[in-house]
N, C-alpha and C positions, 0 to 999 in steps of 0.2 A: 507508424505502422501498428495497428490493432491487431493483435495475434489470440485468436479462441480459442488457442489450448497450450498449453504449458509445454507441451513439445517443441511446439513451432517456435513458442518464444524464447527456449533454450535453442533453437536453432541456430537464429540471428544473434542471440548476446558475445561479444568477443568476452574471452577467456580473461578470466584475474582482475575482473572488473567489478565492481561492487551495482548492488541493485535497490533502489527507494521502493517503499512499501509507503500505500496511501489509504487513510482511511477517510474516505470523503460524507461529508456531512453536510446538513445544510448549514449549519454558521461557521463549521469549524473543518478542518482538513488536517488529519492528523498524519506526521511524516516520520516513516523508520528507516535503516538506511543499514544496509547489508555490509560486512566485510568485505575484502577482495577475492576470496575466496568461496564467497556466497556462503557461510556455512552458519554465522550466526545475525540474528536484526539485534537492533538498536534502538530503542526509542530515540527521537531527535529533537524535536519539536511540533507546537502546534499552531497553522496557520489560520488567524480571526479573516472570516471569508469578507471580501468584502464586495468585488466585483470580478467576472471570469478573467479582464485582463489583469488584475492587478495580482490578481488570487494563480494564474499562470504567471507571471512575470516572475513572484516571488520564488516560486514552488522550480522554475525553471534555473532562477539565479542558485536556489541548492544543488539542484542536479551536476549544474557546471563547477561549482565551489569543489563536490564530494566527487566529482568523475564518476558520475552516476553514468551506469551502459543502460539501464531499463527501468520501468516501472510496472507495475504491481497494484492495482485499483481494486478492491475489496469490494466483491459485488455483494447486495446483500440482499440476497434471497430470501424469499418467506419462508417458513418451517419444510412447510409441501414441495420446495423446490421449485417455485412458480418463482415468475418475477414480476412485483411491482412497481408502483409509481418511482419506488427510490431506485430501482435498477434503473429506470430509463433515465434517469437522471442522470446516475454514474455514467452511463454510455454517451448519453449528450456531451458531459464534461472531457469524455476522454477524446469521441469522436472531434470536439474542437481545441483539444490541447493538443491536437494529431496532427492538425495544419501548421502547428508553430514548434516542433519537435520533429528530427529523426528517431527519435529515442522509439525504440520498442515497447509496446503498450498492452499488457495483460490482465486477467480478469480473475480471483481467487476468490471462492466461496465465505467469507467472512460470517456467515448463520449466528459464530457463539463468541463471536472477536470481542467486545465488547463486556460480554458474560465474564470470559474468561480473566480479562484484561482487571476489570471489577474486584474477581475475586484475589488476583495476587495482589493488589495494592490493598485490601480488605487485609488477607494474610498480613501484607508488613506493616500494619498499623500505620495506613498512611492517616493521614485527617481528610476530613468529607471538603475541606478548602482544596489542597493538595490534589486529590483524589480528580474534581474537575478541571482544577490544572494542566494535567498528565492523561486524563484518560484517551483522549484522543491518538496520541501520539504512541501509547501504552496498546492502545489497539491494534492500531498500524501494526506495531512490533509483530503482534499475533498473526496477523493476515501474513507480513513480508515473511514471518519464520515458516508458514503452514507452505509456504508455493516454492520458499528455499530446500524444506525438507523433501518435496515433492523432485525438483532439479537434482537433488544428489542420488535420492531413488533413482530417477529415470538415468542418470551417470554410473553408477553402481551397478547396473543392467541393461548398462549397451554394448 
């Protein structure tokens, strides 16, 4: 189930279940992975893209591993708020990871995921090796924390 707002996909997640943050790429798909509590991400890992099923098979085999309730797909809008070629991508990939998943499927603005992600591992002196290692999954973190912070708002004020 594909959900276009953050409401709706706090509607369907059951309670004290942790949620995966995805920051999809073309070679790479970076994976974060929430608390039980939803309250902080995690960097976890990064997935070398290879084919949709294999690149689903994997991504699925975590969800089940971590008792993943949801997912979280970093849309990545142009500056202007339009969406490109890479949005419909994201959307393709979610729209066909939708037929082999109950898992609830949402969409988080991702614009500076990457910027951002860049600059703390710059901060801890990572190395520029390290650095491409991590970033993917480093991003993720950004995207899954920006939609978790957004669920405790909408919680806090219902």
């Amino acid at each position: 189930m594909i959900c276009e707002t953050a409401e709706e996909f706090a509607s369907v997640l059951p309670p004290m279940r942790a949620v995966a943050g995805l920051d999809f790429g073309t070679t790479t798909i970076g994976v974060a992975v929430s608390d039980g509590f939803r309250r902080v991400a995690t960097p976890l890992e990064t997935i070398r893209r290879k084919k949709f099923t294999l690149d689903a098979t994997k991504l699925l085999e975590i969800c089940t591993a971590r008792d993943i309730a949801g997912l979280v797909l970093g849309l990545p809008l142009n500056m202007d708020g339009s969406e490109g070629p890479r949005c419909q991508s994201t959307r393709a990939f979610a729209r066909n990871l939708e037929k082999l998943t109950d898992l609830p499927i949402t969409y988080w603005d991702e614009r500076l995921s990457t910027v951002a992600a860049e600059r703390a591992l710059l901060e801890a002196d990572t190395s520029r090796k390290r650095r491409a290692e991590v970033i993917d999954h480093v991003a993720a973190s950004y995207i899954l924390q920006g939609a978790l912070d957004r669920l405790a708002h909408m919680e806090a004020h219902s």
